[in-house]
C-alpha positions as YAML, in Angstrom:
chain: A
units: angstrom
residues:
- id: 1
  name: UNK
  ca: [-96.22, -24.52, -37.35]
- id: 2
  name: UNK
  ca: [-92.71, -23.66, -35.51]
- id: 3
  name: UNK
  ca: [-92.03, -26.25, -32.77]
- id: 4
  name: UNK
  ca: [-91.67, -24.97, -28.75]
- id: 5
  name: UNK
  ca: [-88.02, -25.33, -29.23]
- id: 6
  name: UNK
  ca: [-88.10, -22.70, -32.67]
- id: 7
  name: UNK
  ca: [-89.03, -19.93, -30.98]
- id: 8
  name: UNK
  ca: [-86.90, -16.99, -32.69]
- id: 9
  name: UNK
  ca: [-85.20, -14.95, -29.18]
- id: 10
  name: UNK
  ca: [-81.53, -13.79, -28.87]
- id: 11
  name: UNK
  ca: [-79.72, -15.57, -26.28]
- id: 12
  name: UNK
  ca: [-76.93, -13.13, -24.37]
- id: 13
  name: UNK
  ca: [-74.78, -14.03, -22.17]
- id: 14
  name: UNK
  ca: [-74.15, -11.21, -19.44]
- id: 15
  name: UNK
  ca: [-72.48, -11.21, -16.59]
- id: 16
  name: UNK
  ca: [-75.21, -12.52, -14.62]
- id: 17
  name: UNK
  ca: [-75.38, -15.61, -17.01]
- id: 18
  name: UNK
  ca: [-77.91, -15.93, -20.07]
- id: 19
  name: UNK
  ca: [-80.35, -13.68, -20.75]
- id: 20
  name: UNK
  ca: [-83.18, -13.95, -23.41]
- id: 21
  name: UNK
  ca: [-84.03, -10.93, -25.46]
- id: 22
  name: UNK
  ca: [-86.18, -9.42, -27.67]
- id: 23
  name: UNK
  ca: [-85.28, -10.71, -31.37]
- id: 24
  name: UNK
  ca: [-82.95, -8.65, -33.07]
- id: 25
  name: UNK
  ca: [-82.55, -8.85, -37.24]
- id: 26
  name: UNK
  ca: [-79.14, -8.94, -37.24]
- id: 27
  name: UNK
  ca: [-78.44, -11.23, -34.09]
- id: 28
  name: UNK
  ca: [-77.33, -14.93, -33.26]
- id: 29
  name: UNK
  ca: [-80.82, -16.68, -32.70]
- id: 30
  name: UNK
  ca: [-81.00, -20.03, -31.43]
- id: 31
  name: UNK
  ca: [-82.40, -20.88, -35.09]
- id: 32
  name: UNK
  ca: [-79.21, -19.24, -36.96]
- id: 33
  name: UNK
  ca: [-76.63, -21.13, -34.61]
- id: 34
  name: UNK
  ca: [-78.16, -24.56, -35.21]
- id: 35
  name: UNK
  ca: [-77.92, -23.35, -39.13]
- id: 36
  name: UNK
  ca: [-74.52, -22.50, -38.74]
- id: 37
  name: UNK
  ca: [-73.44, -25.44, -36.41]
- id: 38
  name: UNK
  ca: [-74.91, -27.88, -38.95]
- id: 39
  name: UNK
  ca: [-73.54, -26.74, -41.82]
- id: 40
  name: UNK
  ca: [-70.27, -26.55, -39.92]
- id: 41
  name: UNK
  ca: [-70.44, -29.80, -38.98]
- id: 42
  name: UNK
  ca: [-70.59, -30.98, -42.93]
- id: 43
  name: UNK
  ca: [-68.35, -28.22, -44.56]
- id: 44
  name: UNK
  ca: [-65.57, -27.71, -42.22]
- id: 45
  name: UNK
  ca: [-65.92, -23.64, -43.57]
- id: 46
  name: UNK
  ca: [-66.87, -21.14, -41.35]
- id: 47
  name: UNK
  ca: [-67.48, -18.38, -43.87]
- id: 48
  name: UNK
  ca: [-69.78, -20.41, -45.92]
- id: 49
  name: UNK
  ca: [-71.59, -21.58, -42.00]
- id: 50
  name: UNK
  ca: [-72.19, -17.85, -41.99]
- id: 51
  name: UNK
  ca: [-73.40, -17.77, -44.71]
- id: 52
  name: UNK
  ca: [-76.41, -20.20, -44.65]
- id: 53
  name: UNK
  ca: [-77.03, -19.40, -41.54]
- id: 54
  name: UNK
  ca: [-77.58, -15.26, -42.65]
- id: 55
  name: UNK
  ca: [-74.34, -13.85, -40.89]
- id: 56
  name: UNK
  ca: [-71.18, -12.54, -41.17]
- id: 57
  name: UNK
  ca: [-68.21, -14.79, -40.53]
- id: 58
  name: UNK
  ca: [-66.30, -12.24, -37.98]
- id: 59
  name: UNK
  ca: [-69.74, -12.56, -35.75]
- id: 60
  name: UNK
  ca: [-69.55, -15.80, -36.01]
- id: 61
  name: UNK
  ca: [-65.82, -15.29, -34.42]
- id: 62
  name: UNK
  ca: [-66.88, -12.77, -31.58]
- id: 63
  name: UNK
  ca: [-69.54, -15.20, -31.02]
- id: 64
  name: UNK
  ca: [-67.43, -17.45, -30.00]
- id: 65
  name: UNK
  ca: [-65.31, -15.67, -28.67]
- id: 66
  name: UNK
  ca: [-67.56, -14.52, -25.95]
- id: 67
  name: UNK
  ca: [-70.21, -17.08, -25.65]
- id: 68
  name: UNK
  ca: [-68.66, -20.48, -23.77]
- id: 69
  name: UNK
  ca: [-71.45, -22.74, -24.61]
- id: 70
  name: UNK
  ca: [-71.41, -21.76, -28.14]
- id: 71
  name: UNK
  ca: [-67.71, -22.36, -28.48]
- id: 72
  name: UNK
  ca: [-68.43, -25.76, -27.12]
- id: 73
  name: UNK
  ca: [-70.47, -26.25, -29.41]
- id: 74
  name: UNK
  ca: [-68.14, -24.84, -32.23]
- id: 75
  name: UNK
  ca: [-65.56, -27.22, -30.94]
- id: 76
  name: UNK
  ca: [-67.61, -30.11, -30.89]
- id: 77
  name: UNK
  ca: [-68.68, -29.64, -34.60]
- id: 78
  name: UNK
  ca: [-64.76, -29.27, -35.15]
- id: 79
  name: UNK
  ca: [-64.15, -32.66, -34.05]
- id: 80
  name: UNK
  ca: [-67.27, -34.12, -35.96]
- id: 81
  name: UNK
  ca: [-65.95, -32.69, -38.84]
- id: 82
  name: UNK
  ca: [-62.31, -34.18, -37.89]
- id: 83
  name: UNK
  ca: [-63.80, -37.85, -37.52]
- id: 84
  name: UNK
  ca: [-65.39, -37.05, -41.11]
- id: 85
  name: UNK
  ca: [-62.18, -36.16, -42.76]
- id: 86
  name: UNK
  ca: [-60.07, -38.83, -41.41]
- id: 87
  name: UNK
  ca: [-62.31, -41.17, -42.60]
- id: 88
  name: UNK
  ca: [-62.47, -40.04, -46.11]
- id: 89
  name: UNK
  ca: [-58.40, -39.80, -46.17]
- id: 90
  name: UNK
  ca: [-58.84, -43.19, -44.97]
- id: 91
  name: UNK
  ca: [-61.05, -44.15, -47.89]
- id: 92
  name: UNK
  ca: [-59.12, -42.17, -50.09]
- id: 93
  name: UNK
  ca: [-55.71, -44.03, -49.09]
- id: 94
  name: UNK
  ca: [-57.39, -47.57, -49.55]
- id: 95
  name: UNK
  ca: [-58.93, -47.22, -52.83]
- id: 96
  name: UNK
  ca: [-55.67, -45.24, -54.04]
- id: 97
  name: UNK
  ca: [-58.40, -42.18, -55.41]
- id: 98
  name: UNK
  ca: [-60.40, -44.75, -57.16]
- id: 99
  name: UNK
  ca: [-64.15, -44.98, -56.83]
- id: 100
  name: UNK
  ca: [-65.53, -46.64, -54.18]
- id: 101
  name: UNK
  ca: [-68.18, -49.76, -55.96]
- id: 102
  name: UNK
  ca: [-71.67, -49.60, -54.96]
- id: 103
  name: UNK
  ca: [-72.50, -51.26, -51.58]
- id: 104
  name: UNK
  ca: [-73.34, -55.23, -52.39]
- id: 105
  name: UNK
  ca: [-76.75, -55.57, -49.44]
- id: 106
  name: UNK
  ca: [-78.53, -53.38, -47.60]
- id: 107
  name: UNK
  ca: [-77.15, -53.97, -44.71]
- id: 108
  name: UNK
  ca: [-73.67, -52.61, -46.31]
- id: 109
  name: UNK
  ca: [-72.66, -49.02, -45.06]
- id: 110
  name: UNK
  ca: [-72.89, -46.41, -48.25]
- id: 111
  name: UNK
  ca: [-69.69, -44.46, -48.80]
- id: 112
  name: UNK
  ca: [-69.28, -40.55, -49.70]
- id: 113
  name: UNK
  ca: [-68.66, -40.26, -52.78]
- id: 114
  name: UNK
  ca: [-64.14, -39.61, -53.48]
- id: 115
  name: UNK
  ca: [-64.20, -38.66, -56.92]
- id: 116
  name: UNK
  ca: [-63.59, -34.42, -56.21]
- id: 117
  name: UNK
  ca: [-61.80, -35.65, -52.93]
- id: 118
  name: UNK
  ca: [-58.41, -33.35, -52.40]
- id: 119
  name: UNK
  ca: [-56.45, -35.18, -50.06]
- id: 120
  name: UNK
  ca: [-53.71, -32.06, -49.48]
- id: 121
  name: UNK
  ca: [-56.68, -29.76, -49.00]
- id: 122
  name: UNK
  ca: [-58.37, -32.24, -46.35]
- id: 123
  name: UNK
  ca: [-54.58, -33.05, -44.30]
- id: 124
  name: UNK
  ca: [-54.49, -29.06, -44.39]
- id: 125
  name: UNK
  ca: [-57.73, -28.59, -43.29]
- id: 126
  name: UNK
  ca: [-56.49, -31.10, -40.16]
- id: 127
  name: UNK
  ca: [-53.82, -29.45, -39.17]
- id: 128
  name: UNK
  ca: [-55.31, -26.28, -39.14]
- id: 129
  name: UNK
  ca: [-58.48, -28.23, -37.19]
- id: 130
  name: UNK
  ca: [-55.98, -29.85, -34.68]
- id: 131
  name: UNK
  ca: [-54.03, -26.55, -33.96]
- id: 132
  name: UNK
  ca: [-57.57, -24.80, -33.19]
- id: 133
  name: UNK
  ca: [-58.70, -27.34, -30.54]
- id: 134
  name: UNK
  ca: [-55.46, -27.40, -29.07]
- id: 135
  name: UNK
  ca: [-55.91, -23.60, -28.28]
- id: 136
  name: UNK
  ca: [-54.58, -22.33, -31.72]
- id: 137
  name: UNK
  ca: [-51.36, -20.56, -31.88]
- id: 138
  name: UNK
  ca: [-50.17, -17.07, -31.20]
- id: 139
  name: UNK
  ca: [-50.55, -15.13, -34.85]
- id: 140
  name: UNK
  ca: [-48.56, -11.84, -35.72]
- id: 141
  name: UNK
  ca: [-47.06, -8.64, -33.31]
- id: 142
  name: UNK
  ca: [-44.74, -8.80, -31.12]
- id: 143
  name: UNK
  ca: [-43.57, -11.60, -28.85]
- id: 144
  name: UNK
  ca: [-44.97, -10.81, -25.32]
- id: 145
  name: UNK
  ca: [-41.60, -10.53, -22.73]
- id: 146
  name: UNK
  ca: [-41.66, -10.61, -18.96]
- id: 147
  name: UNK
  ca: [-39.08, -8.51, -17.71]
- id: 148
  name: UNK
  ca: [-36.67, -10.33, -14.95]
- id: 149
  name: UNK
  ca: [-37.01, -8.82, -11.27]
- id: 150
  name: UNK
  ca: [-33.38, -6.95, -11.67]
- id: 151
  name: UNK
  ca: [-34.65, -5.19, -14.75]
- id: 152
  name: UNK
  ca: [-37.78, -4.22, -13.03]
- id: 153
  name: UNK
  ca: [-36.33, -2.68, -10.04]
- id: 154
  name: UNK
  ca: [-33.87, -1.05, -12.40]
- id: 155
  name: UNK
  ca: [-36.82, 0.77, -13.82]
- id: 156
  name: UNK
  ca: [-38.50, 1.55, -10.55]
- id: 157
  name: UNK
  ca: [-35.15, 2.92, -9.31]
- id: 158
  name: UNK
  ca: [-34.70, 5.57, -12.63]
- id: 159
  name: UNK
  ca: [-38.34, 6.51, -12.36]
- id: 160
  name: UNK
  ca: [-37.82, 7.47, -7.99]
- id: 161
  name: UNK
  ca: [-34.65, 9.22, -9.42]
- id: 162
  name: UNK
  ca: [-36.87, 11.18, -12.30]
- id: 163
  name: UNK
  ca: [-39.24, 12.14, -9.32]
- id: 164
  name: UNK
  ca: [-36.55, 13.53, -6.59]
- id: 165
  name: UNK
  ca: [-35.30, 15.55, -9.83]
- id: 166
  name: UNK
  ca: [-38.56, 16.93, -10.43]
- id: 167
  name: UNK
  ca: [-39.40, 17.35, -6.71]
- id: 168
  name: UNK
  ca: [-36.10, 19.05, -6.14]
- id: 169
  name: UNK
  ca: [-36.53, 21.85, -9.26]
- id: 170
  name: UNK
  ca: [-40.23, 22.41, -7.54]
- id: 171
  name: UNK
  ca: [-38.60, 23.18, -3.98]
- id: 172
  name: UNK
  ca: [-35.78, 25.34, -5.99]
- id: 173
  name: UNK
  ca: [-38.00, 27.17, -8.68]
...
């Protein structure tokens, strides 16, 4: 029996704000996001989120891209995932790679496992992590220029000289 909270619906958001819709097979439910969020949250991998969570990793991107609460969201799992790492590079860099001994009492915290750990991999996976929360950076094309105010009223000034040409041939022709 599905809890109130399950319900399958696609959530847009419009202009006017959200909207709930009739489910569609191929959209974001509430049900697929939490998929995807948790796995997120424990694999760091956004194609592979997708994946369990029965999408397509560039929805996943537009998703974001255009809904602001599930970009929180996105974000938030980021930094989970963040806190994760670091500690296991932390582990990692105490125990020099070694495994970590069983915990002595119950009351003793269990540690992940650091036997298939790649510590290159995980700082990578950081500074890729840090530089998306920070806004990401610019990728590929052309560096955007702002032309300075002489330039522009040099162009203004050839394009009213193209026009009195162009009028002047009309009142001539």
């Amino acid at each position: 029996m599905a809890k109130a909270g399950d319900e399958e619906e696609f959530v847009s958001r419009g202009k006017r704000g959200p909207q709930l819709r009739k489910p569609r097979k191929d959209g974001w439910t509430k049900r697929a996001r939490r998929i995807f969020l948790d796995h997120f949250r424990a694999t760091c991998n956004a194609t592979a989120s997708a994946k369990a969570a029965g999408m397509t990793e560039g929805s996943a991107f537009k998703l974001r891209a255009r809904d602001p609460e599930f970009a929180a969201d996105w974000d938030a799992a980021l930094r989970d995932s963040e806190a994760r790492l670091k500690g296991k590079l932390i582990v990692y860099a105490e125990t020099k790679g070694k495994p970590q001994p069983e915990p002595a009492g119950e009351d003793d915290p269990a540690v992940a496992p650091i036997e298939d750990f790649d510590p290159e991999l995980a700082l990578a996976l950081l500074r890729h992590h840090q530089a998306s929360l920070a806004g990401g950076r610019r990728r590929g094309g052309p560096r955007p220029q702002a032309a300075s105010r002489e330039e522009l009223i040099a162009a203004l000034m050839k394009l009213i000289a193209v026009f009195k040409r162009r009028e002047a041939k009309r009142a001539a022709g």
